[in-house]
N, C-alpha and C positions, 0 to 999 in steps of 0.2 A: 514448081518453077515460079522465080520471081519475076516481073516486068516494070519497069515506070511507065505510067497512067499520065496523061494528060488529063489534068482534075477536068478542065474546063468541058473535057467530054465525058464527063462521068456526072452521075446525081448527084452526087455532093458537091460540085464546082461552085455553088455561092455560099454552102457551109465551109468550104476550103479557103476561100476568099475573108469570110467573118472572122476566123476561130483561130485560122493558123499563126497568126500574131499575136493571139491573146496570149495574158501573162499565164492567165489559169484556164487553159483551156477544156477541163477535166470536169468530166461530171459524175456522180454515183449516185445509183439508188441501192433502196432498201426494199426486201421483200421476205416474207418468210413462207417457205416449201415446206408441202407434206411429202414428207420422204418415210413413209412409212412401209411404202412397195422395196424403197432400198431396203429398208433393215431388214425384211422377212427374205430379203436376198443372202444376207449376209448372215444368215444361219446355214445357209448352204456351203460355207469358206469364202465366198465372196469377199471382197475388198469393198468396205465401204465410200472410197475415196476414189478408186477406179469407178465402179460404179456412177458419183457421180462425174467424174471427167469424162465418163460417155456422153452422158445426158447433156452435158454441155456443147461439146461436141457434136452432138445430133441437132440440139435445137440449131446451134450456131451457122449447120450446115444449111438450112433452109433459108438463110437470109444475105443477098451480096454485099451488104456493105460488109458483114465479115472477111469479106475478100479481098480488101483492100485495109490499106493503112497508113496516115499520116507519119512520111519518118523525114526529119530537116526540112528543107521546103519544096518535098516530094509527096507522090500523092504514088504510093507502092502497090500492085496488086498482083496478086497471089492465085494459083490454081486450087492449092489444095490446105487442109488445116492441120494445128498440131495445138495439141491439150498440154499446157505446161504443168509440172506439182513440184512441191520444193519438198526432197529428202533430206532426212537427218544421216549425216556419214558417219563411218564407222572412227574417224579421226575427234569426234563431237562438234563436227561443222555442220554447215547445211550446204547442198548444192539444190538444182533445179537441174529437170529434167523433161524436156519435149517428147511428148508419146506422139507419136502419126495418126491423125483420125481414120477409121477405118467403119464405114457401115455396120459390116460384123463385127461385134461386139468381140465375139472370141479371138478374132485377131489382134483385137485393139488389145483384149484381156493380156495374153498371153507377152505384144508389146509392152504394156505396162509393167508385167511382170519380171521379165527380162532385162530392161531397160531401167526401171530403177531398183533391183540390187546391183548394176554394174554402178549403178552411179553410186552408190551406200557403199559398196568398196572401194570404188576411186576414189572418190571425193572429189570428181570432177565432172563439170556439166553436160548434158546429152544436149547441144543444141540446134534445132532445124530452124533457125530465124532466117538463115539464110535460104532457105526450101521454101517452108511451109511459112503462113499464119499464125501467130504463137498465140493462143489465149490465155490467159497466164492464171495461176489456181494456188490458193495459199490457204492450207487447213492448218486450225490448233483446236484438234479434237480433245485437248485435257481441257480448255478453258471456253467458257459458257458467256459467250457477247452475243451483241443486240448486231455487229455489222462493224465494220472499220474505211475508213477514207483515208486511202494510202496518200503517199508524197508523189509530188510530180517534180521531176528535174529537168522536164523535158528535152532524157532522151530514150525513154521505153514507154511509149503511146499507145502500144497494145492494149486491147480492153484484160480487166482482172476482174476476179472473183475470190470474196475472200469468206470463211463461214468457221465459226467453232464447233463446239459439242451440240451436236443432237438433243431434242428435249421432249421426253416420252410421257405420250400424256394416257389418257383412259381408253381412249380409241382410236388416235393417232400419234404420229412424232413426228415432229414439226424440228424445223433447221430454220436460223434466220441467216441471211447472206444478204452482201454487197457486193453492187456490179458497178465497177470503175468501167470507162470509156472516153476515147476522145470523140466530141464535139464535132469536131471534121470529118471521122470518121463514121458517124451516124446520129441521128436525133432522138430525140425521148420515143417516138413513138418506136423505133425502131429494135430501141433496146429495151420498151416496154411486153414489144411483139417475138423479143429473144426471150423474156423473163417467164411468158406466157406457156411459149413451145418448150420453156424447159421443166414448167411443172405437168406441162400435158405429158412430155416423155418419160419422166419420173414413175407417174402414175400408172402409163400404161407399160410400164416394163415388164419382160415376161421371158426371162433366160431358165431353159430346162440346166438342171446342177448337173 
C-alpha cells in the first residue's frame, strides 16, 4: 500500500526541505562486495542475479527510509518493497521487471522466476510502483566496470544499483557496484548502513539447493 507522508513529520523533513529543489539531487557511491558465498550458490542452479536481488532486498528491509520516497513535491511512503531487474525479451528489447520482497527467499526465488520469463515473452513490464517500493537493479554480467552514475531526469528517484561481471580472485570474488539514491530520501550514513547490511547478508547466506 501506498500513502502520502507529511515530510515535515517524517526524519527526513529538513533533507526534504534542502534537496527537493536541487537541480542534482542524486548521490552514488562506490563499493565492491565479496560475493563469493553467491557464486558457491550458484553451482547449485542458482540465479546469480536473483541471488543478489535478495540480498538487496533483505539489507533494504531493515532501514525506513527505504520506505518512503521522494516523487514531484511529495514525500510517498510505502508498506512493503519490490526488487526491480531489467530483462532482455524475446523481441531483442529490454523490459524491467518488479519482483515483491519476500523474507523467504524461496518465494522471492520462485517470484523471480516466474515473473521474469513472463516479462522475456511479453516484452512488457511487471510493474509494482504503484504497490510497493521499487529498488531498481541493472546487471551487465558480459562486461567488467568499476560502477556507473546513472542520469537523473527527475522523474524515477528510486534508489538503483548497478554492478557488471563478477571478478574471481585466488580466494575470493569480488563484484564492484554503485548505489544511486536520492538525497531526500536518505543520507550517506544511511545508505552507507544499506551498503554494509548488504555485504553482511551476502556473506552470511545459507539456502539448502
Amino acid at each position: 500500500m501506498v500513502k502520502e507522508l507529511d515530510p515535515e513529520q517524517t526524519r527526513r523533513a529538513q533533507a526534504f526541505r534542502l534537496w527537493m529543489k536541487a537541480p542534482m539531487p542524486m548521490l552514488t557511491f562506490f563499493k565492491t562486495l565479496d560475493v563469493t558465498r553467491l557464486v558457491r550458490h550458484t553451482r547449485h542452479g542458482l540465479k546469480f542475479n536473483a541471488l543478489m536481488c535478495w540480498c538487496i532486498g533483505k539489507a533494504a528491509s531493515a532501514l525506513e527510509e527505504f520506505y518512503m520516497l521522494p516523487v514531484g513535491d511529495k514525500m510517498l511512503g510505502y508498506d512493503e518493497l519490490s526488487v526491480s531487474t531489467v530483462v532482455a525479451t524475446d523481441d531483442g528489447d529490454i523490459s524491467t521487471c518488479d519482483i515483491p520482497f519476500s523474507e523467504d527467499f524461496q518465494i522471492f526465488y520462485r517470484d523471480y522466476l516466474v515473473l521474469t520469463e513472463r516479462v522475456r515473452r511479453s516484452g512488457r513490464p511487471h510493474d509494482l510502483s504503484n504497490e510497493r517500493m521499487v529498488i531498481g537493479t541493472s546487471a551487465l554480467p558480459s562486461c567488467e566496470i568499476d560502477g556507473a552514475v546513472n542520469i537523473y531526469a527527475g522523474i524515477y528517484n528510486n534508489p538503483f544499483l548497478i554492478w557488471g561481471k563478477y571478478r574471481r580472485g585466488l580466494f575470493k570474488t569480488r563484484l564492484p557496484i554503485s548505489f544511486q539514491f536520492h538525497h531526500s530520501q536518505m543520507d550517506g550514513a544511511q545508505a552507507a548502513a544499506f551498503l554494509v547490511n548488504l555485504q553482511e547478508y551476502i556473506k552470511g547466506l545459507s539456502i539448502r539447493p
